[in-house]
Biopython code that builds the backbone (N, CA, C, O; Angstrom):
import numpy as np
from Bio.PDB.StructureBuilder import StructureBuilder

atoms = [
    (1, "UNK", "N", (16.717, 10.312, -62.129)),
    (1, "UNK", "CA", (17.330, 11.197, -63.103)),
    (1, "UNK", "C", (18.569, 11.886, -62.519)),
    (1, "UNK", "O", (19.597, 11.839, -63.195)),
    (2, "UNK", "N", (18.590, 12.582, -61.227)),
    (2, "UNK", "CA", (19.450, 12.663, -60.622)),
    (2, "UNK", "C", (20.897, 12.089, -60.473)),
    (2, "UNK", "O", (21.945, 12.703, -60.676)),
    (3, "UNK", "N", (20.768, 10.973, -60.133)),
    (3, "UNK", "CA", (21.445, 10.045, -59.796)),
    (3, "UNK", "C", (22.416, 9.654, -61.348)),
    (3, "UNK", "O", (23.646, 9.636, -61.392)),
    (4, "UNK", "N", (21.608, 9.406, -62.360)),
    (4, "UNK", "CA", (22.076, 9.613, -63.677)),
    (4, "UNK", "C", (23.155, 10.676, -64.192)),
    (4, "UNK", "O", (24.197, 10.397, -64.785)),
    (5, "UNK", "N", (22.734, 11.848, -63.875)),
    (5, "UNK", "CA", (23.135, 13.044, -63.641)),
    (5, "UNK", "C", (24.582, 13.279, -63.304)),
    (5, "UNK", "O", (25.466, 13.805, -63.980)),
    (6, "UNK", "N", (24.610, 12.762, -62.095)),
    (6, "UNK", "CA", (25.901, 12.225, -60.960)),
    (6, "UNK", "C", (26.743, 11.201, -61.337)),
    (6, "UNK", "O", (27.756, 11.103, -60.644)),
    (7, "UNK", "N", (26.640, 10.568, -62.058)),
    (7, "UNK", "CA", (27.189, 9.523, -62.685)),
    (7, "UNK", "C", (27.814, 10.153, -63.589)),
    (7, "UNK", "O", (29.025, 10.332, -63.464)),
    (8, "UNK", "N", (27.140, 10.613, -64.665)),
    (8, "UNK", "CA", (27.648, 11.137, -66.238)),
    (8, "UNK", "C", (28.696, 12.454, -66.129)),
    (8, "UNK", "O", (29.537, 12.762, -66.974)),
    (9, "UNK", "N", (28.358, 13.298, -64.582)),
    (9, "UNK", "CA", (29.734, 13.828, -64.310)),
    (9, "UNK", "C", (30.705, 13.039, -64.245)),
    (9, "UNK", "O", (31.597, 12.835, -65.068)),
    (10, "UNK", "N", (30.485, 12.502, -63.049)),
    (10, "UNK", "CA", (31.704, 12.005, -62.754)),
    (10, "UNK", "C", (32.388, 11.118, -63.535)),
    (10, "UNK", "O", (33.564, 10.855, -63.283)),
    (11, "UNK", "N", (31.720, 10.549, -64.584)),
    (11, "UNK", "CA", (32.627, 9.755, -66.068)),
    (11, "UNK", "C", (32.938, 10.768, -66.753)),
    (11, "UNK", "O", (33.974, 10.508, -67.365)),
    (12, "UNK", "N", (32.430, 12.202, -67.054)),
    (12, "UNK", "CA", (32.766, 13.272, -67.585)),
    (12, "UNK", "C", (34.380, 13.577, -66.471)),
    (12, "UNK", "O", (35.542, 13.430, -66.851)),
    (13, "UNK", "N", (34.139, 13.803, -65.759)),
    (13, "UNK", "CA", (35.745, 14.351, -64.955)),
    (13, "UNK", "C", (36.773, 13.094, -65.006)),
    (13, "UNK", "O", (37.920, 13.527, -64.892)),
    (14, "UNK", "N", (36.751, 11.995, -65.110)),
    (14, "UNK", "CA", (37.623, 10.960, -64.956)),
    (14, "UNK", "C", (38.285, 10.716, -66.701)),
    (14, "UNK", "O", (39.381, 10.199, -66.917)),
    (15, "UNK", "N", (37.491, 11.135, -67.617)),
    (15, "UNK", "CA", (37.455, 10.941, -68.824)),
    (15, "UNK", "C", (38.431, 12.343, -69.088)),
    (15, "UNK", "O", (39.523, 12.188, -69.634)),
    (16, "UNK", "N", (38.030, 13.557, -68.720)),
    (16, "UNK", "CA", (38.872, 14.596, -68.473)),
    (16, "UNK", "C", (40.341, 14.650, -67.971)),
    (16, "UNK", "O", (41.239, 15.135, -68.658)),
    (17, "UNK", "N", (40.540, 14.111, -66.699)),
    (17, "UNK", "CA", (41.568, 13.818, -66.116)),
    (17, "UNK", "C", (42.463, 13.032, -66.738)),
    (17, "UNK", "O", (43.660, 13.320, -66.751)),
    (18, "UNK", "N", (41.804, 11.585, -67.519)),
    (18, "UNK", "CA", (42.542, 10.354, -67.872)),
    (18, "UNK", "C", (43.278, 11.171, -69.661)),
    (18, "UNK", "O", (44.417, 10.986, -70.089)),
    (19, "UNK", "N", (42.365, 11.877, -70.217)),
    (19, "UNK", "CA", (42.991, 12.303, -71.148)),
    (19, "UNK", "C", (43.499, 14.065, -72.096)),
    (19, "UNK", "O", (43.489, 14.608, -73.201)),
    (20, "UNK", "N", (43.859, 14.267, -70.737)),
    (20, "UNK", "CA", (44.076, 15.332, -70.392)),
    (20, "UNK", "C", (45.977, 15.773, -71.440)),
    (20, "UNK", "O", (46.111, 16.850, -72.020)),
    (21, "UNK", "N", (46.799, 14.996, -71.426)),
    (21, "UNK", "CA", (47.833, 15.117, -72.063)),
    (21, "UNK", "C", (47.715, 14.854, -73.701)),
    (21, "UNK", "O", (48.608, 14.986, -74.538)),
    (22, "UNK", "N", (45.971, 14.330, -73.954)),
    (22, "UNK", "CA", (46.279, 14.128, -75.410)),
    (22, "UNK", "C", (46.025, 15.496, -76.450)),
    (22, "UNK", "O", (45.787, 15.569, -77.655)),
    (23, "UNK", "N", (46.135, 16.166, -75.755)),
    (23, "UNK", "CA", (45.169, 17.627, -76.223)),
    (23, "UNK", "C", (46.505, 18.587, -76.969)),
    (23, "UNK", "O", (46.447, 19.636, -77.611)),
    (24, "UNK", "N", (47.285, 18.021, -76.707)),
    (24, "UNK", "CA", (48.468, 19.041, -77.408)),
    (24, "UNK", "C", (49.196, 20.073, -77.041)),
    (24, "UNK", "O", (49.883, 20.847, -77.709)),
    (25, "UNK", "N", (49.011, 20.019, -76.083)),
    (25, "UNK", "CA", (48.942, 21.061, -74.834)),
    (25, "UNK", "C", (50.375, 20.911, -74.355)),
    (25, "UNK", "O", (50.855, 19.779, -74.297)),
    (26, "UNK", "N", (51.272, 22.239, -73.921)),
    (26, "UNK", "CA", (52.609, 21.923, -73.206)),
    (26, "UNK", "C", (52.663, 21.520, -72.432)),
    (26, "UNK", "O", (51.938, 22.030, -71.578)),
    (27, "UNK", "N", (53.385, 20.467, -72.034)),
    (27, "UNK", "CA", (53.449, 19.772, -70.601)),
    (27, "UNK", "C", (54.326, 20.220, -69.476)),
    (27, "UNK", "O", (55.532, 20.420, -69.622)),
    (28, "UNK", "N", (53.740, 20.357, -68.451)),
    (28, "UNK", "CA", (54.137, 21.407, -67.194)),
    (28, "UNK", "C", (54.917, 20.339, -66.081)),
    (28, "UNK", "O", (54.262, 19.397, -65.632)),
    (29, "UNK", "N", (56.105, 20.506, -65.735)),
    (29, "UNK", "CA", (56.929, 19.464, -64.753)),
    (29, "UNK", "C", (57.112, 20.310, -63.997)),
    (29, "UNK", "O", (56.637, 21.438, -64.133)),
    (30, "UNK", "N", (57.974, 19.881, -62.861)),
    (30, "UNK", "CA", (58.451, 20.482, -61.595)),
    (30, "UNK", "C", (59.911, 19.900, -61.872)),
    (30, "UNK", "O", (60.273, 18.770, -62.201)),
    (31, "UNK", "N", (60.750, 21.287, -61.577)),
    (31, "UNK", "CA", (62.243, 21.260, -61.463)),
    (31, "UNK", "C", (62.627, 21.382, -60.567)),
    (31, "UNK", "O", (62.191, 22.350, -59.944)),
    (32, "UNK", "N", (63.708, 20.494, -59.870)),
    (32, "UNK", "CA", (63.987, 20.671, -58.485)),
    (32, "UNK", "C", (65.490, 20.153, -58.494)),
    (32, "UNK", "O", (65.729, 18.973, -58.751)),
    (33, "UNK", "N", (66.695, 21.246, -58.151)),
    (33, "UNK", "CA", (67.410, 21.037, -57.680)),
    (33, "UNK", "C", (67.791, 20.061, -56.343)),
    (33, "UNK", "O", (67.280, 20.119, -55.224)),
    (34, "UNK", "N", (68.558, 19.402, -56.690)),
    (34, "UNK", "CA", (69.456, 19.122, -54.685)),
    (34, "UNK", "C", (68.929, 19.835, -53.870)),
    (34, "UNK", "O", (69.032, 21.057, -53.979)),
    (35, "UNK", "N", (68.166, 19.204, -52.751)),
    (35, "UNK", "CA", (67.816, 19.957, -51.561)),
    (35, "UNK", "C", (67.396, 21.909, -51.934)),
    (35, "UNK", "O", (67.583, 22.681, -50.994)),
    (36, "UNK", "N", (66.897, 22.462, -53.208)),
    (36, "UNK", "CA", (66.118, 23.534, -53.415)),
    (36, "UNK", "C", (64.521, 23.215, -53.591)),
    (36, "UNK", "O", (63.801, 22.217, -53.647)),
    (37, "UNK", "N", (64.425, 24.209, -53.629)),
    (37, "UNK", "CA", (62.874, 24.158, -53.962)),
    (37, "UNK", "C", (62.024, 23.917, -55.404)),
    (37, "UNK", "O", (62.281, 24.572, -56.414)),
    (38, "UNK", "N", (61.236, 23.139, -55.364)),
    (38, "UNK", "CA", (60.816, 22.606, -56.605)),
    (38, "UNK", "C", (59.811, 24.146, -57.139)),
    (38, "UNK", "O", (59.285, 24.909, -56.329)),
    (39, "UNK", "N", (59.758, 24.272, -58.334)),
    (39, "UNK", "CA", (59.126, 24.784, -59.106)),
    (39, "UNK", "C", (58.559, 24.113, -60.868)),
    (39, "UNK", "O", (58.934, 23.202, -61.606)),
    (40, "UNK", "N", (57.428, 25.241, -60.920)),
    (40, "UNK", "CA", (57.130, 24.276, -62.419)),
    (40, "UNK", "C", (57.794, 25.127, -63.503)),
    (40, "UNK", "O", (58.000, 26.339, -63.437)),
    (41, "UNK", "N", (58.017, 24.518, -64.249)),
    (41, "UNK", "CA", (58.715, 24.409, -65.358)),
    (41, "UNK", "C", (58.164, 23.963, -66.465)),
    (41, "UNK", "O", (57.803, 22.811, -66.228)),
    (42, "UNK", "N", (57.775, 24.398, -68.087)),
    (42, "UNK", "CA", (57.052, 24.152, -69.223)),
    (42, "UNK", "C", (58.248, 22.920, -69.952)),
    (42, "UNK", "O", (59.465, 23.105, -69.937)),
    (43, "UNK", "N", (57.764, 22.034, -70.385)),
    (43, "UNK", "CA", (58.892, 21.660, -70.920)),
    (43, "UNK", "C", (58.572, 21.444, -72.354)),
    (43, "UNK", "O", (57.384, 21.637, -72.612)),
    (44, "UNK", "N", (59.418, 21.050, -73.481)),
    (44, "UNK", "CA", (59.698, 21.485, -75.055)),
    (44, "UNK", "C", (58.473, 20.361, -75.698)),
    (44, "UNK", "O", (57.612, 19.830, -74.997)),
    (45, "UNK", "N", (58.591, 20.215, -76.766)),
    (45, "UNK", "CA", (58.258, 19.104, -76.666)),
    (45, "UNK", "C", (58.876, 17.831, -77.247)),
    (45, "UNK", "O", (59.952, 17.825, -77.847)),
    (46, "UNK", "N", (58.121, 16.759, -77.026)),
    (46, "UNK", "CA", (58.823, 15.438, -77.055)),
    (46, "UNK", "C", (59.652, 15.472, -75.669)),
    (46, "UNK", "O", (60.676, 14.792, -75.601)),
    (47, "UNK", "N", (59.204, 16.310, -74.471)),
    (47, "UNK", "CA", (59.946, 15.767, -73.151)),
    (47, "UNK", "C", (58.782, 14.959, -72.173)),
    (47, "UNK", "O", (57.621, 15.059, -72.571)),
    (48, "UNK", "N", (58.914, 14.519, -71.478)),
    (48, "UNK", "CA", (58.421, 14.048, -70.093)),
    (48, "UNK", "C", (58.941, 14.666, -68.833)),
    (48, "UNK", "O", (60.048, 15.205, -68.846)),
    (49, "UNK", "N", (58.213, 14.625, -67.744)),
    (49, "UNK", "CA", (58.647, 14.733, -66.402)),
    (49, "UNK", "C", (59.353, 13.701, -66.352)),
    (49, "UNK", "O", (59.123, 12.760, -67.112)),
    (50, "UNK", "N", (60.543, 13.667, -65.275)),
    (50, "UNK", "CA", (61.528, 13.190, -64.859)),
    (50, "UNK", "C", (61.684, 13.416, -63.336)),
    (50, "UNK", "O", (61.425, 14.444, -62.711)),
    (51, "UNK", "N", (62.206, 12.134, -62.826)),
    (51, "UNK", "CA", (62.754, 12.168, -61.091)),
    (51, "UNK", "C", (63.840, 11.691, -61.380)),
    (51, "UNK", "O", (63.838, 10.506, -61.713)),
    (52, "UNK", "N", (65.467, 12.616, -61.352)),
    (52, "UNK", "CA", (66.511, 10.969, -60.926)),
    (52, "UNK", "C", (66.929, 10.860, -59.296)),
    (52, "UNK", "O", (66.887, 11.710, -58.407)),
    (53, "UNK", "N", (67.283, 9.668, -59.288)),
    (53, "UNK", "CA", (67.542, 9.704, -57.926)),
    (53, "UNK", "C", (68.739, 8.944, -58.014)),
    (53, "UNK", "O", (68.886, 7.929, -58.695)),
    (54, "UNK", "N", (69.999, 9.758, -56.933)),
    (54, "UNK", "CA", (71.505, 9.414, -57.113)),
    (54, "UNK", "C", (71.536, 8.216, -55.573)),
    (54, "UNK", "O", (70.686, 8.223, -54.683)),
    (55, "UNK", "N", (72.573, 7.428, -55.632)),
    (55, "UNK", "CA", (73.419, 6.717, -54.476)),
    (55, "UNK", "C", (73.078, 7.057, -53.211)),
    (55, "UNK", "O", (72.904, 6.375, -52.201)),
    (56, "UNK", "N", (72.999, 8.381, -53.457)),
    (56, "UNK", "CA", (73.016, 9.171, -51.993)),
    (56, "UNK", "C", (71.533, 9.142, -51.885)),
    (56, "UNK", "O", (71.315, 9.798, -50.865)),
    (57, "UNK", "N", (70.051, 8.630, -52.510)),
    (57, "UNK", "CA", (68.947, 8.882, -51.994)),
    (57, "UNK", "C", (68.402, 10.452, -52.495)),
    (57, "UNK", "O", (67.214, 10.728, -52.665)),
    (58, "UNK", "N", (69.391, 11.271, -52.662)),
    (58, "UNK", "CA", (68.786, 12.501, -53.256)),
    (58, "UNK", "C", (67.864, 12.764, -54.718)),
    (58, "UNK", "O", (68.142, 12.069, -55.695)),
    (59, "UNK", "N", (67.091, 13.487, -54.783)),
    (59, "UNK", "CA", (65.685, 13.546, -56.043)),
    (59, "UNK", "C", (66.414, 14.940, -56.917)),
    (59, "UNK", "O", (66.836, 15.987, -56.427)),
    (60, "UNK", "N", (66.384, 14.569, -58.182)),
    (60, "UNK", "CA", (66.506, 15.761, -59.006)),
    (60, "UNK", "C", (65.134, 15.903, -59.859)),
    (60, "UNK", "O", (64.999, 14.757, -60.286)),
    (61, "UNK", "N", (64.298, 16.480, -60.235)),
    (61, "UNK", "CA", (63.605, 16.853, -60.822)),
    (61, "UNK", "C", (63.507, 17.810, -61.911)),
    (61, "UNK", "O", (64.070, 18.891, -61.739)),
    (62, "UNK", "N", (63.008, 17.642, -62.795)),
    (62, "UNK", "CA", (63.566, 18.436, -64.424)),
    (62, "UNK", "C", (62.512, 17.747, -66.062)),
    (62, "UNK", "O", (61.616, 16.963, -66.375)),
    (63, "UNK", "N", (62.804, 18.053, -66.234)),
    (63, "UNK", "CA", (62.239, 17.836, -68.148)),
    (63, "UNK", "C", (63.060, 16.754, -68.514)),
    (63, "UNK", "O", (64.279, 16.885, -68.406)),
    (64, "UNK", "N", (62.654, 15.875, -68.863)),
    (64, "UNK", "CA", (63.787, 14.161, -69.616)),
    (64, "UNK", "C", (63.225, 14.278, -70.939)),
    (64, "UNK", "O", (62.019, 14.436, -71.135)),
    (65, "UNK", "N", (64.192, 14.194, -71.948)),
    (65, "UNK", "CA", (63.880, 13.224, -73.514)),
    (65, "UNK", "C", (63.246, 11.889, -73.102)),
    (65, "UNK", "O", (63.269, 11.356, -71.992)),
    (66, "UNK", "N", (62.480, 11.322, -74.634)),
    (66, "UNK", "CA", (61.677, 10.205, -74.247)),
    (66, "UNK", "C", (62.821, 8.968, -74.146)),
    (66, "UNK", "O", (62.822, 7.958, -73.442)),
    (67, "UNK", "N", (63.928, 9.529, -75.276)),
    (67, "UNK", "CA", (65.540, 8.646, -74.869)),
    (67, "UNK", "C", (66.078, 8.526, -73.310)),
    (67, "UNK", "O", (66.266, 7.430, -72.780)),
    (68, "UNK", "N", (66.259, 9.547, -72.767)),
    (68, "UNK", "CA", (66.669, 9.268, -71.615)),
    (68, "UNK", "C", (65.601, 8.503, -70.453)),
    (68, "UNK", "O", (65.988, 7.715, -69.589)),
    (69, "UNK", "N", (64.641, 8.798, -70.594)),
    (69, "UNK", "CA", (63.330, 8.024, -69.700)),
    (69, "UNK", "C", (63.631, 6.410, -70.273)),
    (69, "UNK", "O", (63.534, 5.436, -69.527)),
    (70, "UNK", "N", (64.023, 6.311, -71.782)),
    (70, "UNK", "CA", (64.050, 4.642, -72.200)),
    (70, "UNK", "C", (65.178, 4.146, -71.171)),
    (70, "UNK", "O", (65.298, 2.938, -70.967)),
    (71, "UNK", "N", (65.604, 4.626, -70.836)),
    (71, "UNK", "CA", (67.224, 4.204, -70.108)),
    (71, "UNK", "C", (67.322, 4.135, -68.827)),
    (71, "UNK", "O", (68.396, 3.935, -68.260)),
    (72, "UNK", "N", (65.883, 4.337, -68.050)),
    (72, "UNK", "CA", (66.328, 4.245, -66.880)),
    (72, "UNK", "C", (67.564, 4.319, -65.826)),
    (72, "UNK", "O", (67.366, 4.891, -64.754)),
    (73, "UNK", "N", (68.757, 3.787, -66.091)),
    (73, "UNK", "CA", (69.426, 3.971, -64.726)),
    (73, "UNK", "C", (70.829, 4.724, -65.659)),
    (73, "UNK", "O", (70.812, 4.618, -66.885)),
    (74, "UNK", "N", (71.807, 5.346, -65.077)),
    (74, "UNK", "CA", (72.738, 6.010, -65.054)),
    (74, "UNK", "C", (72.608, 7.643, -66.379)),
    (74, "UNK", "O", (73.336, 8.267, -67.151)),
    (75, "UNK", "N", (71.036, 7.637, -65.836)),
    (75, "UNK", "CA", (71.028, 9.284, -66.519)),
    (75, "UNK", "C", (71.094, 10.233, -65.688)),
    (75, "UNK", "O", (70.726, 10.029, -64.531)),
    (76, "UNK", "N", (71.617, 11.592, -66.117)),
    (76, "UNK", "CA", (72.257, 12.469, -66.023)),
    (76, "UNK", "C", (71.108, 13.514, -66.011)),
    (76, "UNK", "O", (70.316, 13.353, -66.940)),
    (77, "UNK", "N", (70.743, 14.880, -64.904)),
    (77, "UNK", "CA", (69.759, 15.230, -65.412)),
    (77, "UNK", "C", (70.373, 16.472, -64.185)),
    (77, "UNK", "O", (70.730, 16.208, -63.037)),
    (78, "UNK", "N", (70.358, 17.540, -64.695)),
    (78, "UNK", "CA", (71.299, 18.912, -63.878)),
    (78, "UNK", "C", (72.720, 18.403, -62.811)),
    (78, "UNK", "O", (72.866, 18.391, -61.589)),
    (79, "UNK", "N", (73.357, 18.127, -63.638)),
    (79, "UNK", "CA", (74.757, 17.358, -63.151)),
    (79, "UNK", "C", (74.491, 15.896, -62.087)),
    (79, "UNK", "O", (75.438, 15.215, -61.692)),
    (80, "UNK", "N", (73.034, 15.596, -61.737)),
    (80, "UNK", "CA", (73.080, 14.493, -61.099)),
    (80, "UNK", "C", (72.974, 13.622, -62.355)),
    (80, "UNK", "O", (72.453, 14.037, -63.390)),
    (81, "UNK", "N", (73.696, 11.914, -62.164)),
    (81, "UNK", "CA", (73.550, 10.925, -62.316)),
    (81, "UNK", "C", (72.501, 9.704, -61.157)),
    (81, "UNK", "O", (72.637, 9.702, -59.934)),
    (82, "UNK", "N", (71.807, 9.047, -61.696)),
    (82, "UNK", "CA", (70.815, 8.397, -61.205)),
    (82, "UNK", "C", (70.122, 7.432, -61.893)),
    (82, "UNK", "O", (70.173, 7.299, -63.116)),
    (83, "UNK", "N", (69.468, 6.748, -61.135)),
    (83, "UNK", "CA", (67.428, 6.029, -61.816)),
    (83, "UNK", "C", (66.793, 7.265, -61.774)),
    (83, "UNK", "O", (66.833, 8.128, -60.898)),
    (84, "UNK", "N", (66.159, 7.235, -62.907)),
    (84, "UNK", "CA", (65.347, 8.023, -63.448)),
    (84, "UNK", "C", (63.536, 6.868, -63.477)),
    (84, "UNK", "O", (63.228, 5.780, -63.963)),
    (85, "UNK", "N", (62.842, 7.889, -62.699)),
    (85, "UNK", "CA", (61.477, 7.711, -63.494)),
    (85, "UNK", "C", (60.647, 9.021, -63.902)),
    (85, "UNK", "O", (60.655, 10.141, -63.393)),
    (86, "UNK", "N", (59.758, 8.387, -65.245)),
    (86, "UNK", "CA", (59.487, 9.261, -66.096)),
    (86, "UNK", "C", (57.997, 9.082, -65.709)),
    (86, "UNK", "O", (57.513, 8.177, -65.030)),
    (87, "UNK", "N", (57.088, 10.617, -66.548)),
    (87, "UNK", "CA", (55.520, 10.386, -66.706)),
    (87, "UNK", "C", (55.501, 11.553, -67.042)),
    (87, "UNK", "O", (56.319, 12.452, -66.849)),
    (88, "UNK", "N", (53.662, 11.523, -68.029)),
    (88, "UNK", "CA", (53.671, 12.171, -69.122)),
    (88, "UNK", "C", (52.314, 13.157, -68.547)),
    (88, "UNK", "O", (51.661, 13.691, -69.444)),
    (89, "UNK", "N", (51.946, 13.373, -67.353)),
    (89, "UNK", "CA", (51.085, 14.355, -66.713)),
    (89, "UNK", "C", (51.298, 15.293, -66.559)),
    (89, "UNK", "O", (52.527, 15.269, -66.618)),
    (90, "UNK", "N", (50.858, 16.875, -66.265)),
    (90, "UNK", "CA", (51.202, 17.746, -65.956)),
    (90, "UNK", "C", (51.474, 17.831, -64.188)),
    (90, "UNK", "O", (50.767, 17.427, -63.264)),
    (91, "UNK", "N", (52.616, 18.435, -64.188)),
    (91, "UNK", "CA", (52.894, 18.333, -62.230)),
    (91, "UNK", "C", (53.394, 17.045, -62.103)),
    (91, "UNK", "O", (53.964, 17.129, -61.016)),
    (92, "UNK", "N", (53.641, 15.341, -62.689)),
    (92, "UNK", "CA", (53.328, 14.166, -62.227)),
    (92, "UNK", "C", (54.546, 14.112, -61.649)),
    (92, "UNK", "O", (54.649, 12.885, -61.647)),
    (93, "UNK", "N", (55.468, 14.461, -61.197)),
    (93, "UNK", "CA", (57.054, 14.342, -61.004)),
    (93, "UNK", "C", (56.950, 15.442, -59.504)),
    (93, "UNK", "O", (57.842, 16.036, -58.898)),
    (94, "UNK", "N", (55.690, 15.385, -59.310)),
    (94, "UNK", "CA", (55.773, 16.130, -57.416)),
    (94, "UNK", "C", (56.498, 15.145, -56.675)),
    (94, "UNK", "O", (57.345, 15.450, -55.836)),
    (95, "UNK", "N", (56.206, 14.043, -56.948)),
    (95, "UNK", "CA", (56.580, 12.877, -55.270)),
    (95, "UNK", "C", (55.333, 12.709, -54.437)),
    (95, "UNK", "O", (55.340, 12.388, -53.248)),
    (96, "UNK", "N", (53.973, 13.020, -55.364)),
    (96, "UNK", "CA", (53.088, 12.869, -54.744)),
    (96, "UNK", "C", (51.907, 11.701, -54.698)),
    (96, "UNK", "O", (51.267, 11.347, -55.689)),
    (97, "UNK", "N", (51.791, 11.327, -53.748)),
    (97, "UNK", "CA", (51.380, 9.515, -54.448)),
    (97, "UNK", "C", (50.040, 8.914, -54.961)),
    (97, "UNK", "O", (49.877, 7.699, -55.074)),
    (98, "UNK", "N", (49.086, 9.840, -55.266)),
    (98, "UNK", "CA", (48.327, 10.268, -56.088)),
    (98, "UNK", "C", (47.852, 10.834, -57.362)),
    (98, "UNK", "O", (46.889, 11.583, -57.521)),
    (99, "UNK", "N", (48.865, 10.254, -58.467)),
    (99, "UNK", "CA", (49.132, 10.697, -60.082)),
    (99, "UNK", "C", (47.745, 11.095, -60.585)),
    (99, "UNK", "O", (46.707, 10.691, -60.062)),
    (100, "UNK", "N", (47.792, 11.792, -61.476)),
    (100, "UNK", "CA", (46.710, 11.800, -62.259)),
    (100, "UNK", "C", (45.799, 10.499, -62.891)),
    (100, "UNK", "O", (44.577, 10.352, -62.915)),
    (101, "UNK", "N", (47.002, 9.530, -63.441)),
    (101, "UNK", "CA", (46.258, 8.451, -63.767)),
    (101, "UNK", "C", (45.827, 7.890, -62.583)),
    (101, "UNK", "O", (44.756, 7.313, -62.771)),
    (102, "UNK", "N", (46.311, 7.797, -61.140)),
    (102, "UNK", "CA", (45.782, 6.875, -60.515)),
    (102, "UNK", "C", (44.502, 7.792, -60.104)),
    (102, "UNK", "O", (43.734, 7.160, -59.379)),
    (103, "UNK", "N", (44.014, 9.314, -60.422)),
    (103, "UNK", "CA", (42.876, 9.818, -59.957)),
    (103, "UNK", "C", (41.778, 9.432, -60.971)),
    (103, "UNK", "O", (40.588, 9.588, -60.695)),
    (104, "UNK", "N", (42.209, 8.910, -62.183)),
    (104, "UNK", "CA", (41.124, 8.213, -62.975)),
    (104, "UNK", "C", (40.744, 7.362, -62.544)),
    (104, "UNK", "O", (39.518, 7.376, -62.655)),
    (105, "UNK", "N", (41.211, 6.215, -61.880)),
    (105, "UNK", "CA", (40.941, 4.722, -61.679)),
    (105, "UNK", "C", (40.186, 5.050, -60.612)),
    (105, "UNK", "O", (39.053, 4.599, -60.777)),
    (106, "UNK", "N", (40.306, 5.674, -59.517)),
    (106, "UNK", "CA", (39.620, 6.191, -58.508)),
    (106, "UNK", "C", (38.390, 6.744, -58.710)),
    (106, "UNK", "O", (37.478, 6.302, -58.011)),
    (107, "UNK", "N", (38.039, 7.971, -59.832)),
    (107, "UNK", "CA", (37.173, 8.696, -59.841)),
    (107, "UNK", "C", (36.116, 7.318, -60.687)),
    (107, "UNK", "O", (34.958, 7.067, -60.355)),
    (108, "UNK", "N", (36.833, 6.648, -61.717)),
    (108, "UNK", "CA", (35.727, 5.078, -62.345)),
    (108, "UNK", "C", (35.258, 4.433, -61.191)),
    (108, "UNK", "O", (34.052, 4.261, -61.018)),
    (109, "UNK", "N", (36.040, 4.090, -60.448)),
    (109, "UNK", "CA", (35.397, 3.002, -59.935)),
    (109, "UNK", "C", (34.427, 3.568, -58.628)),
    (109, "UNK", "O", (33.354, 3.007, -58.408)),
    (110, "UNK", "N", (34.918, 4.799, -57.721)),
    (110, "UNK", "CA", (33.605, 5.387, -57.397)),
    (110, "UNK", "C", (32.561, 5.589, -57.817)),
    (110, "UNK", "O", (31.527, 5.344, -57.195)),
    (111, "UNK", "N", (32.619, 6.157, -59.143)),
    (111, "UNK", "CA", (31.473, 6.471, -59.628)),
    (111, "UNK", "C", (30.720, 4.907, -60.412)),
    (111, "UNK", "O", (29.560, 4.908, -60.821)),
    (112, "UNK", "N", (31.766, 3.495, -60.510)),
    (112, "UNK", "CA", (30.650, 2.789, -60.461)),
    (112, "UNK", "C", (29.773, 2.205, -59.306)),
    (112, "UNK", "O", (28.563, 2.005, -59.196)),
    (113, "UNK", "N", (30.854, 2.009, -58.485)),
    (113, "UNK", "CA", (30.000, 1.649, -56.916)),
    (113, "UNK", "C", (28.995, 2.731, -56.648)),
    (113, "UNK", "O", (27.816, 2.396, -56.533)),
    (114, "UNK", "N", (29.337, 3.993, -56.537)),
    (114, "UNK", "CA", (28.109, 4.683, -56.307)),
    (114, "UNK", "C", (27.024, 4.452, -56.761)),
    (114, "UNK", "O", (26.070, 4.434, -55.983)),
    (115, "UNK", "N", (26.755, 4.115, -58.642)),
    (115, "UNK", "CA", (26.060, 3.929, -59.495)),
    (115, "UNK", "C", (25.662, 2.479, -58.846)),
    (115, "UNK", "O", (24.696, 2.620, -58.096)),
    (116, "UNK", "N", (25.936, 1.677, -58.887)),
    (116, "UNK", "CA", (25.486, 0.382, -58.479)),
    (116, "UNK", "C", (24.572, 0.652, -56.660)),
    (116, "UNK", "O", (23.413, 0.447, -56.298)),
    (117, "UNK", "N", (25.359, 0.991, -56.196)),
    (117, "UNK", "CA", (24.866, 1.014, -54.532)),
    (117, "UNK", "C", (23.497, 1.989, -54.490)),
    (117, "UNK", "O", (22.756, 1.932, -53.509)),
    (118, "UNK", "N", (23.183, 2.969, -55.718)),
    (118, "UNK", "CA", (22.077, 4.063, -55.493)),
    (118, "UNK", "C", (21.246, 2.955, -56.502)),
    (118, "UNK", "O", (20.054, 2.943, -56.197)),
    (119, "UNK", "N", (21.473, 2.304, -57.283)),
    (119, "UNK", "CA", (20.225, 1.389, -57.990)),
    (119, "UNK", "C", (19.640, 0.410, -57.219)),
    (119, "UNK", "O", (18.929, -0.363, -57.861)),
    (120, "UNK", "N", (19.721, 0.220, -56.099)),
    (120, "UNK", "CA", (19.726, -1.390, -55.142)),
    (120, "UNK", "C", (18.180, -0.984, -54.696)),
    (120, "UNK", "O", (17.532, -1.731, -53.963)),
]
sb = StructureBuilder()
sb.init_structure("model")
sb.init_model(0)
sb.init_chain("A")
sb.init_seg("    ")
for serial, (resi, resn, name, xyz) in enumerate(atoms, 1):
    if name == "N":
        sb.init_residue(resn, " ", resi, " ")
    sb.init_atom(name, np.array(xyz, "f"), 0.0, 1.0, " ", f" {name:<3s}", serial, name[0])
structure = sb.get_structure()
């Protein structure tokens, strides 16, 4: 029963995590100037998080339209021009290589191996 228990969380938190942006909820990015410090930032809606990244290797971070995310390369986003990538998580535009979606796929498939390896 236990073990059951442990399972149905952890499909409860992955199920949480995975649909966490459909709730209607404002979506929270990180803005980051040229070489400043990133902070979060609410953005409007109909935006996404945004990274562009210019010639020079430098990261801008900010709020993108779902237009400018379609466009990938030569958008404009606090006077930088760049590739832009977009995502629709709260925070997902850290640079951190652990997204929310990829903490779903993680938290499933633990919790099926676990589930499988405690039935044996």
């Amino acid at each position: 029963m236990a073990k059951s228990l442990f399972f149905f969380a952890i499909v409860l938190l992955g199920i949480y995590f995975g649909t966490v942006e459909l709730l209607g909820t404002t979506l929270q990015c990180y803005r980051q100037e040229k070489d400043k410090v990133q902070t979060p930032k609410n953005c409007s809606s109909g935006e996404q998080c945004a990274s562009v990244k210019d010639k020079a290797g430098k990261v801008t971070k900010d709020c993108a339209t779902t237009e400018m995310c379609k466009k990938e390369k030569n958008v404009t986003i606090l006077d930088v021009t760049g590739t832009i990538k977009c995502c629709k998580k709260d925070l997902c535009n850290s640079g951190h290589s652990v997204t929310n979606g990829h903490f779903t796929v993680i938290i499933a498939v633990s919790a099926c191996l676990s589930f499988f390896l405690t039935s044996l």
